[in-house]
N, C-alpha and C positions, 0 to 999 in steps of 0.2 A: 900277778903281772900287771903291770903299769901298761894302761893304754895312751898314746902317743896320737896328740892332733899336729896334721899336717897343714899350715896356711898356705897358698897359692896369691900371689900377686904380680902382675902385670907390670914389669918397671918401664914398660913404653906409654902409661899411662899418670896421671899425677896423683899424686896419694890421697886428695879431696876426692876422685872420683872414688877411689874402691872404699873409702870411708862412709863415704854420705850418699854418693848416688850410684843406688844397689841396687835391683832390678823390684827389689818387695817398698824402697822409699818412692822410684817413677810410679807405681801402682798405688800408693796413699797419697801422694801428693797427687797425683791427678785428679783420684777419687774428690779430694778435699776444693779441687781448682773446681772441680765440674758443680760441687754442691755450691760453694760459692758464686759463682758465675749466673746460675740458675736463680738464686735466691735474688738478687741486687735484679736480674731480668723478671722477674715475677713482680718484684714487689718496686721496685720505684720506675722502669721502663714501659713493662704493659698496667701497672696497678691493679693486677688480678690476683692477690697473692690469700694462697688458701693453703691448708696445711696439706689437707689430701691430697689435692694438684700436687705442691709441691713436692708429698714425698712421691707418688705416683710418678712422675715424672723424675723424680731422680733415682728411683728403682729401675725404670727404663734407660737413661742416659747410662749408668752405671755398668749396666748389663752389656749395653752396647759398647763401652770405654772398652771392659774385659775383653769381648770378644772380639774385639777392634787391634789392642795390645796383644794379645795372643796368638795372633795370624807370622806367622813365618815364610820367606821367601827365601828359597834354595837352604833352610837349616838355620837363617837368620831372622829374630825380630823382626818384625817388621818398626817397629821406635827407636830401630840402630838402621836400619835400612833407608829409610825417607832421608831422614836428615843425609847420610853419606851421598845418598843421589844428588841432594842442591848442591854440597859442599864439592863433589864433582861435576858439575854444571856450572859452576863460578868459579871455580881455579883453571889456570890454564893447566893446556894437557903437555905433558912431555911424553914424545913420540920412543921407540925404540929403536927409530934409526934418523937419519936428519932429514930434515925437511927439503920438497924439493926448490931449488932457489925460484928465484922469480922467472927466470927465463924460459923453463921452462911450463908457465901458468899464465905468463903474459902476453895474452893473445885471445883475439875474439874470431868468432867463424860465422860470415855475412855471406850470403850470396855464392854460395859453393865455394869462397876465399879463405883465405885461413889470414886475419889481418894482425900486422905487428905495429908498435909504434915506431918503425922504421921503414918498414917493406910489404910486400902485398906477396903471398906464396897461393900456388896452383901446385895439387898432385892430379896424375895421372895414375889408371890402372894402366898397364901394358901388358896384353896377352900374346904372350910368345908363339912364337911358331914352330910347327912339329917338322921335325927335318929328317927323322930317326928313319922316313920312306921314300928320301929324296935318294935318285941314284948320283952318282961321284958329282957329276957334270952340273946337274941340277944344285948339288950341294957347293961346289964351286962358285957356282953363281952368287948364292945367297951369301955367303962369305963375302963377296965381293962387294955386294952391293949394301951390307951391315958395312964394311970398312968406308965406304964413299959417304953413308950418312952419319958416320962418326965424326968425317973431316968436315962434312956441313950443318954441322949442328948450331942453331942460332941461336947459343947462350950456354953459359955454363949451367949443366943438371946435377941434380942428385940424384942414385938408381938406390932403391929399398928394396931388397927382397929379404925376406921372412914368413914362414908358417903360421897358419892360421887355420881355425876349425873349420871344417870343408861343410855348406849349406846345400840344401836342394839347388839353390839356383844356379850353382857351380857347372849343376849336370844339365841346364835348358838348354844348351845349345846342344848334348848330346840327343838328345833326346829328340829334338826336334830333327833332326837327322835321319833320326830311325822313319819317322812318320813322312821323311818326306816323297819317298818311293813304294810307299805299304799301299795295301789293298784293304779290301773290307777286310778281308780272311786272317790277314796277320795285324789289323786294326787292336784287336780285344787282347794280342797276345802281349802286343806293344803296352799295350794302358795296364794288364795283370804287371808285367815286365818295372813300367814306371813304378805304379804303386809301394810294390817290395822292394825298389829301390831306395825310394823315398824313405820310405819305415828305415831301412839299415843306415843312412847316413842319418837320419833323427835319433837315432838309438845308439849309436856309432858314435866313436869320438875320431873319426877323420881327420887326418891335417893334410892341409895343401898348401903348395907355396905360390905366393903374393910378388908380382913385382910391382913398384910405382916410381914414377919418374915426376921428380919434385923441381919447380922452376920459381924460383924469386924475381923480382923487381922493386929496386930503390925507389920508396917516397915518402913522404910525410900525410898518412889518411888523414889527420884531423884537415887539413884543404882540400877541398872539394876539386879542383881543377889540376892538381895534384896527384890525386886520386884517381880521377880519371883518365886522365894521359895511362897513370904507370897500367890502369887494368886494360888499356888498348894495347899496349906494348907485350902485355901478358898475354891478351889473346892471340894476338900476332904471331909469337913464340912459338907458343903451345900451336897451331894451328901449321905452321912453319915444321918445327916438331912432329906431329901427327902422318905429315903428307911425303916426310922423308923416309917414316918407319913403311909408310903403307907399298914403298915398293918391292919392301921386303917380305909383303904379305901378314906384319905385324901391324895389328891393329892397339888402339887408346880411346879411352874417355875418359874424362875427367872427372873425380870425384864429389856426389853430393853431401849436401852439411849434414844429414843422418849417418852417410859414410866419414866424412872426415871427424864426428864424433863421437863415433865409435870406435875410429882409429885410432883418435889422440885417448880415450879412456883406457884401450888394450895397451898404448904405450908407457901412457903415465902413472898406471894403479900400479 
């Protein structure tokens, strides 16, 4: 019985390489570049050229070539792996979905601002009020007095609400609550109490929901005088804003640049 060779070849490759550059021709020809290379620095570079040095030293390079060449990452060469990393480091990359346009990228965050080349934007947190222990009358009221700062609102807003991972800090003002009518006695049960709170939303994947209240004004930042007006106008607003929520017992502050980038990260990633 006749035995039968099987060739394999690679038709996404060109037929030079599976001819000539074979993983046993990269290992001679280096071998051959390394003794080369060695020699020409031996003898016309340092003018030290001895035969012992010379071969002692390329018994050593050799050694290291091999074991150099023989290193594998993830299952791969490593003399197929190097080169692929430059060769993606200098091609551009195509994404698996489209890129986000400019508009949403084009923007810098100064000064607690979120600045456009057109407008200057302030967010607000707005921490809402609990009404769910108001009785009828009381809840009438507040209704009333949300619809009267609806109709005096000084500027068009934008309101965001969306979920987000709930933090220790979420619960400081619960917390301080607790503490604020304790004794020595329920002091320690309070602080055990915090403690294993803390742990369960660190450990937790908690979500709570976020509202903010987002307020624009038209200007052109690259002018200074420009600039400044529209951020007086801004704080006007939001201030304006702030003192029409507080009769409804809704309280606001306005976001810091660690806060608004972190917010623009959670939106844009």
């Amino acid at each position: 019985m006749k035995s039968v060779r099987i060739y394999k070849d690679d038709i996404r490759q060109h037929i030079l390489r599976s001819l000539f550059f074979t993983d046993n021709t990269l290992f001679v020809s280096g071998g051959i570049i390394i003794g080369i290379t060695l020699y020409i620095c031996l003898k016309y570079i340092a003018h030290v050229f001895n035969w012992n040095i010379y071969i002692a030293s390329l018994i050593v390079l050799e050694i290291a070539f091999i074991g150099f060449i023989t290193q594998k990452i993830d299952n791969q060469p490593i003399y197929k792996v190097i080169p692929r990393g430059f060769n993606f480091k200098k091609s551009k990359k195509q994404y698996r979905q489209k890129e986000l346009e400019s508009y949403f990228v084009d923007f810098s965050i100064q000064d607690n601002l979120i600045i456009r080349k057109d407008s200057i934007i302030q967010m607000l947190e707005v921490e809402p009020f609990d009404i769910s222990l108001l009785n009828d009358q009381d809840r009438e009221h507040f209704f009333l007095k949300l619809k009267q700062m609806i109709h005096v609102l000084p500027s068009q807003v934008q309101f965001i609400v969306r979920k987000e991972k709930a933090k220790t800090e979420g619960y400081s003002k619960h917390i301080f609550s607790l503490y604020a009518n304790s004794n020595t006695k329920r002091e320690s049960l309070i602080a055990e109490y915090t403690k294993n709170l803390s742990a369960l939303v660190n450990e937790s994947n908690f979500m709570t929901t976020r509202h903010y209240a987002v307020f624009s004004v038209s200007c052109n930042p690259t002018k200074q005088q420009d600039k400044l007006t529209a951020i007086k106008k801004l704080h006007d607003i939001t201030m304006r804003f702030a003192s029409a929520l507080s009769s409804c017992n809704i309280t606001v502050r306005p976001l810091q640049n660690e806060e608004l980038l972190s917010f623009t990260q959670t939106t844009l990633r």
